[in-house]
N, C-alpha and C positions, 0 to 999 in steps of 0.2 A: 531121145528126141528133144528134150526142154534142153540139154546140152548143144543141141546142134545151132536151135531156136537162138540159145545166149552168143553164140560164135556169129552165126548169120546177121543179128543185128549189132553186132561189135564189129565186126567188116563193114556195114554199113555207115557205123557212125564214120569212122576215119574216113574214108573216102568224102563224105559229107565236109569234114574237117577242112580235106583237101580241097575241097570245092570250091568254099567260101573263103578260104584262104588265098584264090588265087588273083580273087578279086583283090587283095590288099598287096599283091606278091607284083607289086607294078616296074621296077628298079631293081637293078643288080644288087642293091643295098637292100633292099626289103627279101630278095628269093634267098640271096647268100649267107645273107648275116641277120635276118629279121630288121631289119632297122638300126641295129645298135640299140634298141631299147629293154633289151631282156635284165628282168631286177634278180635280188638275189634268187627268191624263192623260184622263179621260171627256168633260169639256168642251171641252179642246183638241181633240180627234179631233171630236168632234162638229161645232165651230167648221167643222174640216177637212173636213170630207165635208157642211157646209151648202154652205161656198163653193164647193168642186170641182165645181158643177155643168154644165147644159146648157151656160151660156157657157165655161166650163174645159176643157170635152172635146171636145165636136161643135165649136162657136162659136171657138174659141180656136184649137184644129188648121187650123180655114179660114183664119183668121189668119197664120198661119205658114206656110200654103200658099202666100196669095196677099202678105204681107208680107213676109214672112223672120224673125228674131231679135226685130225691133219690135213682133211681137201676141204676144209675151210680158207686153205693159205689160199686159194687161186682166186679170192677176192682179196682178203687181208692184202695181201701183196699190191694189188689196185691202191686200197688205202694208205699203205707208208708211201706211193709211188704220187698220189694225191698230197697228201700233206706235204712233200718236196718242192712238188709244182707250184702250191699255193703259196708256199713259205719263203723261197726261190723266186720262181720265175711268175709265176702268174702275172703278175703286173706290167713285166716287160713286154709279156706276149700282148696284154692288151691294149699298154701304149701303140704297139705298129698299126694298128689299126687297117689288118691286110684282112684279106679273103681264105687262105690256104697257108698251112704251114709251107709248100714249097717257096713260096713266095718271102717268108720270113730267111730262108736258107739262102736265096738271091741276096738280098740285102745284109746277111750275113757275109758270105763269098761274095761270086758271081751267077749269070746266069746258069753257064756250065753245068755248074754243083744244083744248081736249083732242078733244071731238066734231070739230069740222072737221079736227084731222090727222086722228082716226081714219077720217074715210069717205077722205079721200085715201089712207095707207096701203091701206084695203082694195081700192079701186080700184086702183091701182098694184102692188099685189101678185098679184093674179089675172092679172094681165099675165108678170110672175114665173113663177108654176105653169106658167101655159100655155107658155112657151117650154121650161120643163122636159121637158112634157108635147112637143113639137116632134120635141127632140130625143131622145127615145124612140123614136118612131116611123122618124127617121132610122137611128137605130144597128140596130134591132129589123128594121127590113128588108132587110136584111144576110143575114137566117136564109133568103131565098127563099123561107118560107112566110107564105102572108096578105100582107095591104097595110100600110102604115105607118099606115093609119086604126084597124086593129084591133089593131094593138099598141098608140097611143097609146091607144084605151079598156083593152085589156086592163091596160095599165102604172097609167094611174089607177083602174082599180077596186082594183089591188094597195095601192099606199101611203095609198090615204082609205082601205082597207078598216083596215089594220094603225093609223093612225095614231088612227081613229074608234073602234078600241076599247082602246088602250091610251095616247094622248096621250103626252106627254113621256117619261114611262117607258119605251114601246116607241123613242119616236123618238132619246133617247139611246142604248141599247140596241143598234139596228141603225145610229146612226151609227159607232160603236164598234168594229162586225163590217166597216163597209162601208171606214171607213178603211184599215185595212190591203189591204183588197182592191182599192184605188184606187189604190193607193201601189205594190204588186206589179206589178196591171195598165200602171200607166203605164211603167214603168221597163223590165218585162219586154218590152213592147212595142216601145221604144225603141232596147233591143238589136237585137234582130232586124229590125227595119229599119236600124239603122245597120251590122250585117254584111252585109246584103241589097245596101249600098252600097259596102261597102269599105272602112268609115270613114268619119273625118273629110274627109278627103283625097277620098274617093270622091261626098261629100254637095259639098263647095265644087266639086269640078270639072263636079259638074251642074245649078247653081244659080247664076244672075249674080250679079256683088259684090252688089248695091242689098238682096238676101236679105241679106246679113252686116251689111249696118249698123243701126249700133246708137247711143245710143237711138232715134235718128229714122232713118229711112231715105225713099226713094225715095215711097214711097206711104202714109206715115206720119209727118206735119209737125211744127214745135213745137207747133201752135196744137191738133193732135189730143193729141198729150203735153196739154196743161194740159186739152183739153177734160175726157178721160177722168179724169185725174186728180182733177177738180173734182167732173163728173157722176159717175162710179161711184164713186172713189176714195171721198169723203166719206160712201158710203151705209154703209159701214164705221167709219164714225166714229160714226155716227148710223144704226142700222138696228135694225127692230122686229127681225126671226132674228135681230141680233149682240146685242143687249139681252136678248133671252128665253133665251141660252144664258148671258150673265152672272147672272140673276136663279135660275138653278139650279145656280149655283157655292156650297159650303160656307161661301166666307168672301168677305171683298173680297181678301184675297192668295190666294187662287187663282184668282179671276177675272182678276186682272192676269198671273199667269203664265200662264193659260190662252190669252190671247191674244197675250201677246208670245211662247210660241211658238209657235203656229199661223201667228204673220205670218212666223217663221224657215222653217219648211217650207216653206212656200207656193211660195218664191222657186225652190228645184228644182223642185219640180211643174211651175209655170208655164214653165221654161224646156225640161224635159222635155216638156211635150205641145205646143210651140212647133215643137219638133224634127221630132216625128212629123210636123208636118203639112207642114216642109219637105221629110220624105224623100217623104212622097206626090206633092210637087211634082216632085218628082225623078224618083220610079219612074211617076207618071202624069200626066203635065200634062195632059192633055185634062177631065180630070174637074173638074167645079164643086168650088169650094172646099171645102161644107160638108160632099163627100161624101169629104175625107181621110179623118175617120180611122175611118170605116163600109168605105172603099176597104180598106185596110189591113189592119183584122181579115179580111178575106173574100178579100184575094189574096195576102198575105204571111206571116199567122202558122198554125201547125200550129192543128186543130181544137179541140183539148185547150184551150190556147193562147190559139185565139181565143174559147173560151167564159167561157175563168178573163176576160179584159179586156172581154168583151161584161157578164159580170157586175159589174165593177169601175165599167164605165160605167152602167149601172144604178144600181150602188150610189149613182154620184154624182149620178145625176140626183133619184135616189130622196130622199137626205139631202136635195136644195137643196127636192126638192117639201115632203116633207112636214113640214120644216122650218117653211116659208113659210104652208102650208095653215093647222098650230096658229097660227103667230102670229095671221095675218089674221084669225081664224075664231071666236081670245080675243080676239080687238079688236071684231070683230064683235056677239061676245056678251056681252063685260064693259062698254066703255066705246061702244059705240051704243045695242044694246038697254038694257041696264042704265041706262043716261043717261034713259032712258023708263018703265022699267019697272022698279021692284027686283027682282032677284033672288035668292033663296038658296042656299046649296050645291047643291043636288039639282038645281033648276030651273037655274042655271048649268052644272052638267054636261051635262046633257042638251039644253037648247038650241046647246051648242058643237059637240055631237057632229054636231047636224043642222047648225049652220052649215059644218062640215067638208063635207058630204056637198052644201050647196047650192053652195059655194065652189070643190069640187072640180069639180061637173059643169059651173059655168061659166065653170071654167078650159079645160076640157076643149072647153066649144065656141069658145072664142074660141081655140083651139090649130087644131083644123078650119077655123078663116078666117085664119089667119095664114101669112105664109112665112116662115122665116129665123130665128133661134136669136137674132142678135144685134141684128137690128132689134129683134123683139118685146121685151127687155131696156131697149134703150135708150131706147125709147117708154116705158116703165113706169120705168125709174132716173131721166130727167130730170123727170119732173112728181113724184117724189116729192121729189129734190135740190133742184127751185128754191122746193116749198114749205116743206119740215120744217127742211131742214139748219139753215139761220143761225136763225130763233127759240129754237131746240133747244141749240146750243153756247151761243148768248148767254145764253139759259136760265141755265143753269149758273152766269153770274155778273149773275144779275138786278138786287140791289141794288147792283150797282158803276156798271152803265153803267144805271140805271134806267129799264128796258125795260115795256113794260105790255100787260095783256092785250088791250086794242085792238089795240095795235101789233104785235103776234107773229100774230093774227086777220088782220089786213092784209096780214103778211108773208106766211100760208102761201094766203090768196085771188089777193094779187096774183100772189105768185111762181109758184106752182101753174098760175094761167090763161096768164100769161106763156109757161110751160116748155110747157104744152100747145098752143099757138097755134103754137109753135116748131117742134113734131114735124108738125102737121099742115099748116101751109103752106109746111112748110121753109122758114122765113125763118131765113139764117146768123147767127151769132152771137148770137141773141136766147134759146138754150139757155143757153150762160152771162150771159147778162146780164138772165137770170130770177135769177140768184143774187144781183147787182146789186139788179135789182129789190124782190127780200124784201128782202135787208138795208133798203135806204133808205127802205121803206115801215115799217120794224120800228124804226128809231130816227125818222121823221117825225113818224109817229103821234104814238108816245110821247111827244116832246118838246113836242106840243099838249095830249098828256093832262096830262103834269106841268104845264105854263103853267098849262092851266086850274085846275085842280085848288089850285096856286099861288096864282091867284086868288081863286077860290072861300073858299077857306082866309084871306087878305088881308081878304075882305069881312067875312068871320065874327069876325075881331077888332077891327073898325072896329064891328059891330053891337055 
């Protein structure tokens, strides 16, 4: 009951959040991007409690249940993908001072290229929500009341409600509250299963080596290292959530410190909820992986305990939802509808609010047909990685390697159908070699466009 009590008034603060946030959420500039005014420490926490999601808590702990030390990479990997960004590119992204990564890919190519990421993004990111959405429902049925079906609705009518009326403002806001609450929960937790074990000493004497090796182990190869690395890692280098929190950073030197240290954090985190889900291995081997670290709050920690970490995991699933929700939902409304329709201030607000609310509900049913926190993830990170990533970094230095908007068009159809062909006939290694794919489709093109064009140009001073 004291568990349900800490849940019921943790949904009410964020809505509250949301509330008085909308009062300030008055301009395109204040819903989408917060003002511009987000300093280091807002964006970095925010950054933090985007990534610490369903795959960070639910997803990651089964990791570490059924891997050992080596399903730590599925954050590690965020973190070298974070340090690239920051060291790189950070500062480029926050000079454009745009709304949406599509809109950077416009100004990169053309519209064209801009429209096609964008319906890819949105499609690939409702995929996102809903795994958030997943693991809601996992953790949330832990409480013994209701089904995990009506806490997944209950959880998403919470963060589209709070998100839909305060946009960026709230969602900064409660990523900021939910940080430190993530950060308590994980560590706090951590303890008390590792005295629950007797230590260190007590965790390796119940767990075979193949759990201790590191970086690769027993059930986790090189070739899964580079997959991961490639597929999720680079969604960090290039991702609409990591763009839309740079684009509500103050300056570009805040955005760069925002994220190099976020990727510093991360690295305890990751190796913290890696931990839990080996103690669960330990204290309960019979139980399915995904259900560490739901097992854990409901047999191991005091009630008080397990409500402050039941709300910490919220928090983070909360941050990664409604994070993802604004992205997909400005993309949705800025550069697809808008690509068709002009819009203005007023009509741009208010069409986003509804694309939240369409966005959310069918995240929410494609959550009801899905199983698994880390599938549904990496169904949705490889067709976004094999189409956006290489046009996107090349991007960046377009007139060096003279790349064109055909050819980036190419990269994100071919690579995208590629990565998706991948997932659904599981044919091996054609996940990375959708990466393959774009790229050689993104310098092919090009270098017929340039020929022709070459030509064309040739002919023109012969006439």
């Amino acid at each position: 009951m004291l568990q349900l009590v800490i849940i019921a008034v943790y949904f009410l603060v964020m809505v509250i959040i949301g509330v008085v946030s909308r009062k300030q959420a008055k301009g395109a500039d204040d819903f989408f991007v917060a003002g511009r005014k987000g300093s280091t420490l807002l964006i970095a926490g925010s950054l933090l409690a985007t990534i610490v999601g369903g795959s960070a808590t639910v997803g990651m702990a089964g990791l570490g249940f059924s891997r050992g030390l080596s399903g730590a990479w599925w954050l590690l990997v965020g973190s070298i993908g974070l340090v690239v960004l920051g060291v790189f590119l950070a500062k480029k992204v926050r000079a454009f001072g745009l709304y949406t990564l599509p809109e950077l890919i416009t100004k990169q190519y053309d519209r064209r290229v801009g429209l096609a990421a964008s319906v890819l993004i949105v499609v690939a990111w409702v995929g996102v929500i809903a795994a958030q959405i997943i693991a809601s429902g996992t953790i949330l049925g832990t409480l013994g009341i209701g089904t995990p079906t009506l806490w997944m609705v209950i959880f998403s009518a919470v963060f589209i409600t709070y998100s839909v009326l305060g946009g960026q403002q709230a969602i900064i806001r409660t990523d900021a509250v939910q940080t430190g609450i993530i950060i308590a929960g994980v560590f706090g937790g951590l303890a008390l299963v590792m005295s629950r074990l007797g230590g260190w000493s007590g965790l390796a004497g119940a767990l075979p080596a193949g759990h201790f090796s590191f970086p690769v182990s027993p059930g986790f190869s090189g070739y899964d290292l580079v997959s991961l690395l490639l597929l999720v890692g680079l969604t960090y280098v290039v991702g609409p959530d990591m763009y839309s929190r740079l684009f509500c950073a103050r300056d570009t030197k805040t955005a760069r410190k925002s994220v190099l240290w976020a990727a510093l954090i991360i690295v305890p985190v990751a190796f913290g909820i890696t931990l839990i889900g080996m103690g669960a291995s330990a204290l309960f081997p019979q139980i399915p992986a995904e259900q560490a670290l739901p097992v854990i709050i409901s047999e191991v920690l005091p009630p008080f305990l397990g409500g402050v970490v039941l709300a910490a995991l919220l928090g983070a699933l909360m941050s990664s939802a409604d994070t993802c929700l604004l992205s997909a939902s400005t993309i949705l409304t800025v550069d697809i509808v808008g690509a068709f329709k002009p819009l203005g201030p007023a009509k741009t607000l208010s069409y986003s609010r509804w694309a939240m609310v369409i966005m959310g509900a069918a995240a929410l049913s494609l959550a009801l047909a899905l199983n698994g926190v880390i599938s549904a993830l990496l169904f949705a990170y490889t067709i976004y990685t094999g189409g956006l990533i290489m046009p996107v970094l090349v991007g960046f230095y377009r007139e060096k390697f003279r790349v064109t908007p055909r050819g980036a068009l190419a990269a994100i159809i071919g690579g995208g159908s590629a990565a998706l062909v991948s997932k659904i006939l599981a044919i091996k290694y054609l996940d990375l070699g959708s990466l393959a794919i774009s790229l050689g489709l993104l310098f092919l093109v090009s270098f017929f466009d340039n020929r022709v064009g070459a030509s064309q140009l040739d002919g023109t001073k012969d006439i």
